[in-house]
TORTOR-455152 format. One record per residue (C-alpha): x negated, y negated, z negated. Coordinates in steps of 0.02 Angstrom, whole numbers, plus 50000, padded with zeros to 5 digits. Layout:
BEGIN
XYZ/...
END
This chain:
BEGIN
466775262649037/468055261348876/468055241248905/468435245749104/469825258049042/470425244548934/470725231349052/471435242149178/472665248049040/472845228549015/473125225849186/474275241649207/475235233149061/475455216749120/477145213449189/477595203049339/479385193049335/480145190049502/481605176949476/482995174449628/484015157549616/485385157849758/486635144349749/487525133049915/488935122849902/489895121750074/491115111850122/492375106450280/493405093650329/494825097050478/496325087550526/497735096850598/499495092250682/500705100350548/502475092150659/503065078350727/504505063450700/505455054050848/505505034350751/506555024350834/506195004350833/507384989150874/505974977650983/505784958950897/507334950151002/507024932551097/508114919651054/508914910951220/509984900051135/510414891450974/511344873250987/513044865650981/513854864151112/515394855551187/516544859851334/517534843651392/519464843651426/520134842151577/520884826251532/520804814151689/520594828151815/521784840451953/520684853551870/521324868251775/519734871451669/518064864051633/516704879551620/515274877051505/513624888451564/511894892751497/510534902051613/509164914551574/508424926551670/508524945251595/507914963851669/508724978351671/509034987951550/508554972751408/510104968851306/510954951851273/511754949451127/512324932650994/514084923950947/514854907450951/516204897350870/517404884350936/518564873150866/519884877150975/520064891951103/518844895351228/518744910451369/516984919051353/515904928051500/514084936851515/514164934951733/512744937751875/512204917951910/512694924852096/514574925452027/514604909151927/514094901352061/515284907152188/516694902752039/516054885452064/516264884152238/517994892752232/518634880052082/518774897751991/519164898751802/518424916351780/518744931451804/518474945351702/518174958751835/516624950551876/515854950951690/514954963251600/515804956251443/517344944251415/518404937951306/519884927151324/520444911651210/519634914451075/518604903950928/517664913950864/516624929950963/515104941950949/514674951451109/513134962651123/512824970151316/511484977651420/510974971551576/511474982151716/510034972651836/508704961051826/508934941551861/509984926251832/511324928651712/512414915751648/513414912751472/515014905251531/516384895151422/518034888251483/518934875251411/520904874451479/521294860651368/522074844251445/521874837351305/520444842951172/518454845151213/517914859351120/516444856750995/515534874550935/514144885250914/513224896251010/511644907250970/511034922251097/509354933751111/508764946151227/507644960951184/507314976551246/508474985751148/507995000351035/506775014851092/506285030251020/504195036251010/503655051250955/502355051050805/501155066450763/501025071050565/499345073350529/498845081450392/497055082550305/496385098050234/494795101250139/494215119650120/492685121949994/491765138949995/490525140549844/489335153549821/489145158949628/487535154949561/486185170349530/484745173349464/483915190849481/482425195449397/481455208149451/479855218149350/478395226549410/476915234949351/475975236849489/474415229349533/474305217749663/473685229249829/473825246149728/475415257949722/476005265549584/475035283149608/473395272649630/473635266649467/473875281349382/472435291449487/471175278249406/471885279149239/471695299849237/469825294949317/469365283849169/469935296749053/468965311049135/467185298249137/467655294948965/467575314848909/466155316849009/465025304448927/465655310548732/464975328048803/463505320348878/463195312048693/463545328548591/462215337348679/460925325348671/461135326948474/
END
């Protein structure tokens, strides 16, 4: 009985360590619209044109100009644009085909009501336009020398002209939420399956059993 009451005070004396680790790392990625920007862009241009060129006299002739012309076809909307030099003065026009050709047929040396850009005697010009419709359109010289061909340069391109697009700004935002690390540690006497008051009901029993058999022993003496 005293060995029994000495493990159970063994046991009752044991403690038990109950350790708690929490830790979580957490993290998130999001992309979000914070604005936006209107960029506007000139469109890569298409070169129609780049050469010498020469516009004959009228030397020989009853006529009062020889025209020079160079065809492209262009939409609406798209803009032409270039310059040329001359060696001697020249009348310039950005026509319709439909009007060139009916200046041919009259033995017309231009007129500037019919261009969308003109320029009279002149050696040296720069002209930049949009195209009101879409189809044949001519570059026109005139020459109203009797005398003289003219010898020059000419370089034109067509694009679209500038537009503007609307870009989203995008941003990028990380948001990490950490959770401290912890550690709890918890003690405990009890016995596995017994309460507390068990414990100490059996510990008061040993005792008791104990007296009992140092009386038992006395009298037997």
């Amino acid at each position: 009985m005293i060995v029994g009451a000495s493990l159970l005070l063994a046991v009752v004396g044991n403690n038990s360590n109950i350790t708690i680790a929490t830790q979580a790392n957490q993290v998130a990625t999001s992309t979000v619209t914070v604005g936006s920007s209107l960029t506007t862009s000139q469109t890569q241009p298409q070169q129609l044109v780049s050469r010498a060129f020469k516009v004959i006299s009228t030397t020989g002739t009853n006529l009062h100009c020889e025209l020079w012309n160079f065809t492209f076809m262009g939409s609406q909307g798209q803009y032409a644009s270039g310059n040329f030099t001359s060696d001697i003065p020249l009348d310039f026009y950005l026509i319709q085909d439909t009007s060139y050709q009916d200046w041919l047929r009259a033995g017309s040396c231009g007129n500037a009501a019919d261009a969308i850009v003109s320029k009279q005697s002149t050696m040296s010009y720069g002209f930049d336009a949009a195209l009101p419709s879409s189809g044949k359109w001519d570059l026109v010289l005139v020459n109203f020398s009797n005398t003289r061909d003219a010898d020059g340069f000419i370089v034109a391109y067509l694009s679209s002209g500038s537009y503007t697009i609307t870009q989203l700004l995008l941003s990028t935002i990380t948001t990490t939420s950490t959770l401290t690390n912890s550690t709890t540690t918890a003690s405990t006497t009890n016995i596995p399956g017994f309460p507390v008051e068990s414990i100490a009901i059996g510990f008061m029993a040993g005792l008791v059993a104990l007296m009992v058999l140092r009386h038992q022993r006395l009298k037997r003496r």
